[in-house]
C-alpha positions as CSV (number, residue, x, y, z in Angstrom):
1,X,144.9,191.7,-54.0
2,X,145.7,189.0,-51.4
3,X,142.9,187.3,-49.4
4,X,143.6,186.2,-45.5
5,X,140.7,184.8,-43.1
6,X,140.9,185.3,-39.2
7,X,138.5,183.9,-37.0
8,X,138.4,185.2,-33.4
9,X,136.5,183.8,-30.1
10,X,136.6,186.4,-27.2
11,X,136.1,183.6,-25.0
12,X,139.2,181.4,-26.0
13,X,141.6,182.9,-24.1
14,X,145.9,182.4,-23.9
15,X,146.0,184.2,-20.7
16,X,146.9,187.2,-18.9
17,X,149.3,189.6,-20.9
18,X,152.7,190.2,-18.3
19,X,153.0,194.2,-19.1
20,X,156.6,193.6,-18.7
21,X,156.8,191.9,-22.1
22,X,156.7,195.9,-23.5
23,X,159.7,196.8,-20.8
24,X,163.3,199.0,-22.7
25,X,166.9,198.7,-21.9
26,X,169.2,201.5,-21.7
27,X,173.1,200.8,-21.6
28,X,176.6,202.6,-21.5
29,X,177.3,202.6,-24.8
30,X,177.1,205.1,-27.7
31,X,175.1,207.9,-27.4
32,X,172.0,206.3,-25.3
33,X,172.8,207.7,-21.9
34,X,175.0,210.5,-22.5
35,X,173.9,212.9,-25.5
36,X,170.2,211.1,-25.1
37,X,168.8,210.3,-21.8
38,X,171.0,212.2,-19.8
39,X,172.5,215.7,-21.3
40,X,173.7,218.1,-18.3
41,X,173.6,221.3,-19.3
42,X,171.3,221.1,-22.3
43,X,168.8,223.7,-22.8
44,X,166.9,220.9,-23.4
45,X,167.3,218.9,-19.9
46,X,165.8,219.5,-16.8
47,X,167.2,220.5,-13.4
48,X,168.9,216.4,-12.8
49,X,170.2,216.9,-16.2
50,X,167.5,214.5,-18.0
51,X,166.5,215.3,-21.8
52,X,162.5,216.7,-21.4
53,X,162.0,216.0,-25.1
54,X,163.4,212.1,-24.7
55,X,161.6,211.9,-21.3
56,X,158.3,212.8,-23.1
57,X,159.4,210.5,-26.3
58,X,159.7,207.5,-23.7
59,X,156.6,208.3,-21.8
60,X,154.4,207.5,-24.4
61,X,155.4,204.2,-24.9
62,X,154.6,203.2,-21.6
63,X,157.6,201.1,-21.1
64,X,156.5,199.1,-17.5
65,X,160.4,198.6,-16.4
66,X,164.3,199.7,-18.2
67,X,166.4,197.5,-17.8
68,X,170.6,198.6,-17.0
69,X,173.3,199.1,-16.6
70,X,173.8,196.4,-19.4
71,X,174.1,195.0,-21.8
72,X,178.3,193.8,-22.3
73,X,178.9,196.6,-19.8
74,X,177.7,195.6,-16.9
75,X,180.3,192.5,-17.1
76,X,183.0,194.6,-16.1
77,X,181.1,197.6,-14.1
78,X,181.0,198.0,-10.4
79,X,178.2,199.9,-9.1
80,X,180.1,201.9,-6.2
81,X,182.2,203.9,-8.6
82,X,178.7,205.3,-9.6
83,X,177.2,206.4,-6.6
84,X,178.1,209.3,-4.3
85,X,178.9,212.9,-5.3
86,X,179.4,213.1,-9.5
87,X,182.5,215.1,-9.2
88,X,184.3,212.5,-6.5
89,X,183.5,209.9,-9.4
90,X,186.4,207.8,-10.3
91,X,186.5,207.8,-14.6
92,X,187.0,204.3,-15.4
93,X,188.2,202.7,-18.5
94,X,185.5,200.5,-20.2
95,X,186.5,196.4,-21.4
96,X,182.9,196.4,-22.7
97,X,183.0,198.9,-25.5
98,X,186.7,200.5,-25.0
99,X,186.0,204.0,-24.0
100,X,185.9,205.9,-20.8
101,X,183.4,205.8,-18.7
102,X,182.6,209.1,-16.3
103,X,180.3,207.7,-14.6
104,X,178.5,210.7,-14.4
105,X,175.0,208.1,-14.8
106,X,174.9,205.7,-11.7
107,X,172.5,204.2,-9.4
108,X,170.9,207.2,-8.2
109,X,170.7,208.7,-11.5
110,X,168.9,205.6,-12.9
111,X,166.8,205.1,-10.3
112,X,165.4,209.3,-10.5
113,X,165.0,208.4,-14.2
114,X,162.7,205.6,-13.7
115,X,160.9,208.0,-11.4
116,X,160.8,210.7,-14.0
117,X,159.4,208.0,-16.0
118,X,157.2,206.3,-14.3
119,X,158.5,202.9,-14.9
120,X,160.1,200.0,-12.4
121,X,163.6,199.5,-12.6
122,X,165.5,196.9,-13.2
123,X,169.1,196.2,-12.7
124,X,171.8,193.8,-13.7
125,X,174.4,192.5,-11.6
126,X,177.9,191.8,-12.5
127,X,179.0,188.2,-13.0
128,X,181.6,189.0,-15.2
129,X,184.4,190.7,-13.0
130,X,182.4,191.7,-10.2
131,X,182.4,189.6,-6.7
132,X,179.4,188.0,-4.7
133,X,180.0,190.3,-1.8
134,X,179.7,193.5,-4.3
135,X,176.4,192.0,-5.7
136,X,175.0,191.3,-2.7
137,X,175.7,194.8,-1.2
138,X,173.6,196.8,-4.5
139,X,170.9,195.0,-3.4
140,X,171.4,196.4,0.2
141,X,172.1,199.4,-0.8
142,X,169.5,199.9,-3.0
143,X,166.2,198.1,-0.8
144,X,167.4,197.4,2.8
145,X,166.0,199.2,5.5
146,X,168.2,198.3,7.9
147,X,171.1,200.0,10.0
148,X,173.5,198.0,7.9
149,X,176.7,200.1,5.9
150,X,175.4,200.2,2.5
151,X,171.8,201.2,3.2
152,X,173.3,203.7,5.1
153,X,175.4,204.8,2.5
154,X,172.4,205.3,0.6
155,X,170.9,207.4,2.8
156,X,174.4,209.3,3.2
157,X,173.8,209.6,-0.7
158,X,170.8,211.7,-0.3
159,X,168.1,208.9,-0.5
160,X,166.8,208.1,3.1
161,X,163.9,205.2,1.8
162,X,164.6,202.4,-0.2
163,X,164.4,202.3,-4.1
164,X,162.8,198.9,-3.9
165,X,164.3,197.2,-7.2
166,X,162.5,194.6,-7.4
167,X,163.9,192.8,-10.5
168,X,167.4,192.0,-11.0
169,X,169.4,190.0,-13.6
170,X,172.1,187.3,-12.8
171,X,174.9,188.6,-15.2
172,X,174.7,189.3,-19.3
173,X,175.7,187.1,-22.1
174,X,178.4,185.1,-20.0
175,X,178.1,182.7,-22.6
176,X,180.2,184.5,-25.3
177,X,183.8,184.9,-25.7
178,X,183.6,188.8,-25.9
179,X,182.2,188.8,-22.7
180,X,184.5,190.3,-19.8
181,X,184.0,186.9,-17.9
182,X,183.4,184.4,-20.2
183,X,182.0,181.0,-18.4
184,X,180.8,177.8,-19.7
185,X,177.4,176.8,-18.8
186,X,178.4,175.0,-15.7
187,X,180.6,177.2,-14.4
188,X,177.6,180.3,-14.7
189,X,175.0,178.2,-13.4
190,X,177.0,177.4,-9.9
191,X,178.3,180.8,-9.7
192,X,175.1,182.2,-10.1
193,X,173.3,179.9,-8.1
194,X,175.8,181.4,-5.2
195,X,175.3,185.1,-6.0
196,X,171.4,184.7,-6.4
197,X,171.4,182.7,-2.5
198,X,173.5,186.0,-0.9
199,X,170.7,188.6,-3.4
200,X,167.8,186.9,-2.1
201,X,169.1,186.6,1.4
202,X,169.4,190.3,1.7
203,X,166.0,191.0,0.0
204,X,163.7,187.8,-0.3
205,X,161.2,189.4,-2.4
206,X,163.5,190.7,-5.9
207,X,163.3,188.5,-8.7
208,X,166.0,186.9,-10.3
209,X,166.8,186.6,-14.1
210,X,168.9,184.0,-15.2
211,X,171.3,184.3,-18.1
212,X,170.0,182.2,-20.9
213,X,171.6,181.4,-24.6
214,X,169.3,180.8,-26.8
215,X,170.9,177.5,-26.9
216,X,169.3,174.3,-25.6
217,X,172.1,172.6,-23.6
218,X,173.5,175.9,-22.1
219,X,169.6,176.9,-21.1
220,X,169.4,173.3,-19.3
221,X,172.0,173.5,-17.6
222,X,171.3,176.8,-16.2
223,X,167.6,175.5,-15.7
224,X,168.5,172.4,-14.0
225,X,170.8,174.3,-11.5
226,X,169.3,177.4,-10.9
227,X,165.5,176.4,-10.7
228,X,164.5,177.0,-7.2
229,X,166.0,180.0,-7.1
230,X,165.4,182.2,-10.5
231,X,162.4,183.5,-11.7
232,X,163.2,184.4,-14.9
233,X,165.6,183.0,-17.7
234,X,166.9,185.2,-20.5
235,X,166.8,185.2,-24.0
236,X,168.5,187.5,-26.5
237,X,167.8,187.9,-30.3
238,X,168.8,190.5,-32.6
239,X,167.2,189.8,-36.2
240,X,169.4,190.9,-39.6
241,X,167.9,189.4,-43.1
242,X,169.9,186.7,-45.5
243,X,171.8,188.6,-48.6
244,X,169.2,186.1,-51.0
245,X,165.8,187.1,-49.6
246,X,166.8,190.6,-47.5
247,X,163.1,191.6,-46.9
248,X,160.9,188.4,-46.2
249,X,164.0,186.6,-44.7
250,X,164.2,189.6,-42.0
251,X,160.6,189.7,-41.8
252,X,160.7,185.4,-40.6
253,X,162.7,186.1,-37.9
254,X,160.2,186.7,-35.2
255,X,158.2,183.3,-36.2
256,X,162.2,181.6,-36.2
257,X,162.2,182.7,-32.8
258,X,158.8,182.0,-31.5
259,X,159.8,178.2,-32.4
260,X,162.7,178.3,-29.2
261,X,160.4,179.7,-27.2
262,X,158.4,176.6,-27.7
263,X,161.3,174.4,-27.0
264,X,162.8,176.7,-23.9
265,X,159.4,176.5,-22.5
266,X,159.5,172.8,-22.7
267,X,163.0,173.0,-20.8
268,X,161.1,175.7,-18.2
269,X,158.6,172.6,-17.7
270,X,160.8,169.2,-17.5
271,X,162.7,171.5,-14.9
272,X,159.7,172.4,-12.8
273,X,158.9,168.3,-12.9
274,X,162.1,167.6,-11.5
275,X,161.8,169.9,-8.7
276,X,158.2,169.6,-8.1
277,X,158.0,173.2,-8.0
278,X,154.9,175.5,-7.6
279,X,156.2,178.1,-8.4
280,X,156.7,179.5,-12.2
281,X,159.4,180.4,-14.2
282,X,159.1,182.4,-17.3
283,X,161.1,183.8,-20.2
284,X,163.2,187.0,-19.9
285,X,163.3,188.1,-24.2
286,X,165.4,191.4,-22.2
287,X,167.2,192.2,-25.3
288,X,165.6,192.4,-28.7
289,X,165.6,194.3,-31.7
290,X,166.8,194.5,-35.7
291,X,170.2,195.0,-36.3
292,X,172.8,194.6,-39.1
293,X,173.7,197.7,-40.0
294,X,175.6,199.3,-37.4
295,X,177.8,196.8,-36.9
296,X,181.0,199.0,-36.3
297,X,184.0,199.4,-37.3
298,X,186.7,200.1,-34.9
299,X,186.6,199.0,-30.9
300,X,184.1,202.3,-30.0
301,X,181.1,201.4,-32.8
302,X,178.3,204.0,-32.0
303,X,175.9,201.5,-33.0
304,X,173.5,204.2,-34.6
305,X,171.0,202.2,-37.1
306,X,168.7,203.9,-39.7
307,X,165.4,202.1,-39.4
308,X,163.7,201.8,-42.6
309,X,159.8,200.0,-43.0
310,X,160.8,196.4,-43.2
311,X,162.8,196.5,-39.4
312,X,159.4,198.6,-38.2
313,X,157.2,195.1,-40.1
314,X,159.7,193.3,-38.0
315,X,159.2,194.6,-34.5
316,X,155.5,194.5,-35.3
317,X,155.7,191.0,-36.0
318,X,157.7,190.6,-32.5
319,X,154.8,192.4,-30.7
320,X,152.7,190.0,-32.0
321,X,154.8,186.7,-30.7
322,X,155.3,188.3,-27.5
323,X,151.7,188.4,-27.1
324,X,150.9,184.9,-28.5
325,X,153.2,183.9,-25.9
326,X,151.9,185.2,-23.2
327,X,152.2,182.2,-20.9
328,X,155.5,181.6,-21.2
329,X,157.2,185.5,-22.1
330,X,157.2,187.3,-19.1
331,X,159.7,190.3,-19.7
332,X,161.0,191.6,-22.5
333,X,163.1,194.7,-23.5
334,X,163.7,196.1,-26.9
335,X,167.6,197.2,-27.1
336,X,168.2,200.1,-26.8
337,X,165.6,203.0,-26.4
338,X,167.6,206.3,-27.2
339,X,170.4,206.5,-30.5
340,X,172.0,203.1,-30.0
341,X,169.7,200.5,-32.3
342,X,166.5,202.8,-30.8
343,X,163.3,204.0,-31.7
344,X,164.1,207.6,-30.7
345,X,167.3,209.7,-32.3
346,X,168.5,212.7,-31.3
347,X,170.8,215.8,-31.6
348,X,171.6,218.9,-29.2
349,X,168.5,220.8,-30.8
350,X,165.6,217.8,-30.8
351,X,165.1,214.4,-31.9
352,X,163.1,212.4,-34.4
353,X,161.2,208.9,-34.3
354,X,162.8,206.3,-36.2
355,X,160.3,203.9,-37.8
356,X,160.3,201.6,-35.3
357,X,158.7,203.7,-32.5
358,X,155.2,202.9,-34.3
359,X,154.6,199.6,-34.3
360,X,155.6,199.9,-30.0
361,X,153.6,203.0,-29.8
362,X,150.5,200.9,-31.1
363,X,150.5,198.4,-29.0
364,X,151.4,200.8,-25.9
365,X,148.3,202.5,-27.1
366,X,146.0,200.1,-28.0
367,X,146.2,196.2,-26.6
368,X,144.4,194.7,-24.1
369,X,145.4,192.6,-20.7
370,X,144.3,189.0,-22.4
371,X,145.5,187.4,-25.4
372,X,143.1,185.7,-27.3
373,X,143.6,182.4,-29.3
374,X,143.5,183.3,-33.2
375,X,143.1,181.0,-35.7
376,X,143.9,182.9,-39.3
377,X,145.1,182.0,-42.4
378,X,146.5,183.9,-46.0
379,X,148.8,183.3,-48.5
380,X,152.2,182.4,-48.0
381,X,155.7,183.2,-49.5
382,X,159.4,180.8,-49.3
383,X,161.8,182.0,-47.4
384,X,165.1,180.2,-48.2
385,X,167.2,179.2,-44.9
386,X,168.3,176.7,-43.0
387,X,165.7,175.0,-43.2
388,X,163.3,177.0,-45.5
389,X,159.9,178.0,-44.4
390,X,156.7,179.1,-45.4
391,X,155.9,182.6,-44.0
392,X,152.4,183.8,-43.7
393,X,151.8,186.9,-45.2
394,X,149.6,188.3,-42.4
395,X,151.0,187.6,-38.5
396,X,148.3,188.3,-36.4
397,X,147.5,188.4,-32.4
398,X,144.0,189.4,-30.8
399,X,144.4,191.2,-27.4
400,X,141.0,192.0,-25.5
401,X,140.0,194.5,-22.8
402,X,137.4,192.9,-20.9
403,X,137.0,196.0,-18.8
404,X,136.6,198.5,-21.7
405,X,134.7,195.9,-23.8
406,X,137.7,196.6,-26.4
407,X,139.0,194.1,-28.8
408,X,142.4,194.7,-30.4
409,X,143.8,193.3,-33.7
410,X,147.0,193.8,-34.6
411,X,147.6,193.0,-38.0
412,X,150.9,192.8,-40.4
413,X,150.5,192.6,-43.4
414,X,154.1,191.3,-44.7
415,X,153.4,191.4,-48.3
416,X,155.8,193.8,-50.0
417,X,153.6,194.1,-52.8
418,X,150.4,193.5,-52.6
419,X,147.1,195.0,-50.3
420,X,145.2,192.1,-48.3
421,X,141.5,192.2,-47.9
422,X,140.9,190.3,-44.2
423,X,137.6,188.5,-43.8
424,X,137.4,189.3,-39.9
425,X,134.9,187.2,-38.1
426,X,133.8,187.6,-34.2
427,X,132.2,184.3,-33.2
428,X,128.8,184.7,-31.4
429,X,129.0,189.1,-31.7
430,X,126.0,190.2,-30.3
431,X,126.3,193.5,-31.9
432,X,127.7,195.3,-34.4
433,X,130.9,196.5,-33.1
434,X,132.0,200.5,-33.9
435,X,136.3,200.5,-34.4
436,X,139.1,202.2,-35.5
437,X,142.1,201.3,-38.0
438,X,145.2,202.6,-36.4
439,X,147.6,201.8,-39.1
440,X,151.5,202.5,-39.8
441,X,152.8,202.3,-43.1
442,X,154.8,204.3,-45.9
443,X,155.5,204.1,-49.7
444,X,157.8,200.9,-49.7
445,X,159.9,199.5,-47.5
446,X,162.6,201.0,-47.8
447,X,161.8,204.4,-46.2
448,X,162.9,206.2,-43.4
449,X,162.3,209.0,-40.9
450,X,164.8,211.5,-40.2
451,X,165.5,215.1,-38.9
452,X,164.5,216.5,-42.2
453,X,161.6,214.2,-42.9
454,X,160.5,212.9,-39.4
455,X,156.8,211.6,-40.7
456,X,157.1,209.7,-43.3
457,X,156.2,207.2,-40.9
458,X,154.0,207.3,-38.6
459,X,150.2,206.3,-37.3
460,X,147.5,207.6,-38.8
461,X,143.7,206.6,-37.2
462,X,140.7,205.9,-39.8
463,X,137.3,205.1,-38.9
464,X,136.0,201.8,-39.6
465,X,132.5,202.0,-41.1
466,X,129.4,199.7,-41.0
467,X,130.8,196.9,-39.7
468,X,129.5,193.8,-38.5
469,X,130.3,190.3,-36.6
470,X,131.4,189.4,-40.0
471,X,133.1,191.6,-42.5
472,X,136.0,192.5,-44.4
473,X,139.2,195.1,-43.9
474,X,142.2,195.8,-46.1
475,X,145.2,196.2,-45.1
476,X,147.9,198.3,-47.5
477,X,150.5,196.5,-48.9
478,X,153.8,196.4,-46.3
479,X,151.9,197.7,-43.0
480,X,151.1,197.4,-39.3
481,X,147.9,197.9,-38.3
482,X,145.9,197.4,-35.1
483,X,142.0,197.1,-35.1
484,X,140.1,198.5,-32.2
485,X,136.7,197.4,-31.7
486,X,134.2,198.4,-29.5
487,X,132.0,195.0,-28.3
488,X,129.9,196.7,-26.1
């Protein structure tokens, strides 16, 4: 039995929690649009051809935004072959993934679908092959209210008010070489600096994402260019373990990349200085998620991973560093939402939840607005790397509902073999708080959901019993949990 302390102090506070930090991403690619999202002719889909059993799937995890087109594809998309009557479509070959491309799914399309699910939308412009005139002219299309061509083609298109996208990303990935439109960090930083001026002269209120790197001299380039104008710059991780250490090597990943964000937010900082600027700028994290798996073969990869335990420990873990981060994370969506490296999975007759939908349906379900400042501490296990670390065996954040009088922790216990008895202390409770263990876990780490065993997986609620300001809560061996307490 493993022993961990966590002392928490409602009143030390991190900040206000950006809701966009639990935003998804939906791209052309695989089965995620076509065969998940969108399915004309299903018995399962409604009258605009949207799957009712994914819509529903979606709507409980509360995404805030979805992010599209892309993703590699939107470096070599162009957003007027997608609007207008389906059938007077052009089909287009794809450079991205090296298919065809119906574009059956376009503007209008996405935008219903965010409707449908209640979420803000947000779009990514083309800097790979596409033109400052063409970028300039979605954003038109999509929010002007003027007598101007392309909002008029919009209303021509059926949609006489404004969509009112308010976020909107400055190109994807331009940094690699298997982009369509490769650039060095120079070159990106003036073009986009040039397609961002003509965006926000046509809308003044969207905000801009920048395309980050990960990647310290690309990210300061862009940031030293492009500060007075962006809002946002990106960053883009997608974990996979070591062959030595597979399960606590995947399982340091999140902390690996909570130690950039440290560094990018110095960047975001020395930036602001030089310009003597107000304003903020925070990180974009709008692609995330586990994947080695699916990796291919052949140019048309479906991309279709089966999530076991250990990737669910993973994103749980991620949660958890988005919300520690709170000042400097201000989006971030998990890639992709439906088949392709997703949370749900389906088929023409249903779908299933892959692991991974837990750990986002906690928090969608129970996390507060304000991230509180946790100090904890357990045992610890060696992760060889470059450089080794010492990985905590329980990765904790504290979230609290002021409102409510609600106090979340979500707790991971890492440990692949052993339970962990917390000694959970509230400084100054008043009272004795009443809660609820919401916990996801599973025999060992290794297992799966699928069609014919879609639960075993999932979140089962206990009742937590004479507790106290001070007092102690075990947590099964290789499990996500999240505390709810009530403080009033």
């Amino acid at each position: 039995m493993l022993k961990a302390e966590v002392r928490i102090d409602p009143r030390r506070r991190l900040g206000a929690i950006d809701p966009n930090i639990y935003g998804g991403f939906i791209e052309h690619l695989g089965r995620c649009i076509y065969g998940g999202i969108y399915e004309p002719g299903s018995p399962l889909s409604d009258g605009q051809g949207f799957r009712r059993d994914v819509l529903e799937a979606m709507r409980r995890l509360r995404a805030p935004n979805l992010r599209w087109p892309g993703g590699n594809f939107v470096s070599g998309y162009h957003w007027l072959d997608g609007v207008g009557p389906p059938e007077e479509r052009p089909r287009r070959f794809d450079l991205a993934w090296r298919k065809e491309e119906s574009n059956r799914f376009g503007t209008g399309e996405f935008i219903a679908y965010c409707r449908a699910l209640g979420t803000e939308p947000y779009l990514c412009a083309n800097l790979g092959s596409g033109t400052l005139d063409e970028a300039a002219a979605w954003v038109e299309y999509c929010n002007a209210t003027t007598d101007t061509h392309y909002a008029n083609l919009r209303r021509r298109h059926g949609s006489p008010e404004p969509f009112g996208v308010r976020y909107w990303g400055l190109g994807n990935e331009v940094f690699g070489f298997w982009q369509v439109g490769y650039k060095t960090a120079a070159q990106y930083a003036e073009q986009a600096r040039e397609y961002g001026k003509a965006m926000k002269w046509v809308d003044p209120s969207i905000r801009l994402v920048a395309c980050g790197a990960d990647e310290p001299e690309w990210d300061w380039q862009v940031l030293k260019t492009l500060a007075p104008l962006i809002d946002y710059i990106s960053v883009h991780a997608y974990f996979r373990p070591d062959a030595q250490e597979p399960y606590y090597s995947l399982l340091a990943r999140p902390r690996e990349q909570e130690r950039y964000i440290h560094t990018l937010w110095e960047l975001i900082c020395a930036a602001r200085r030089q310009y003597r600027m107000d304003r903020p700028i925070h990180i974009a994290f709008d692609e995330w998620n586990v994947w080695y798996r699916a990796m291919g073969p052949g140019p048309n990869p479906l991309l279709e991973e089966t999530y076991d335990l250990a990737d669910a420990l993973c994103v749980a873990s991620f949660l958890n560093m988005l919300q520690r981060n709170c000042a400097a994370i201000g989006i971030a969506n998990i890639a992709q939402m439906v088949n392709v490296l997703a949370p749900i999975f389906t088929s023409p007759e249903g779908l299933f939840l892959q692991t991974t939908y837990f750990p986002l349906l906690l928090q969608a379900e129970h996390s507060g607005p304000i991230a509180l400042d946790v100090w904890a501490e357990s045992d610890e296990v060696e992760v060889p790397g470059f450089p080794p670390q010492r990985l905590p065996l329980l990765d904790v954040s504290a979230t609290l509902d002021e409102e409510k009088q609600l106090l979340y922790v979500s707790a991971v216990n890492l440990s692949r073999d052993d339970e962990m008895t917390v000694d959970l202390r509230l400084v100054d409770a008043k009272a004795a708080p009443e809660g609820a263990h919401h916990l996801c876990t599973g025999r060992d780490p290794s297992v799966t959901n699928s069609f014919a065993q879609p639960d075993n997986v999932k979140v089962i609620r206990q009742e937590l019993k004479g507790l106290s300001g001070h007092c102690g809560v075990t947590l099964p061996r290789h499990s996500a949990s999240v505390l709810e307490l009530s403080l009033g």
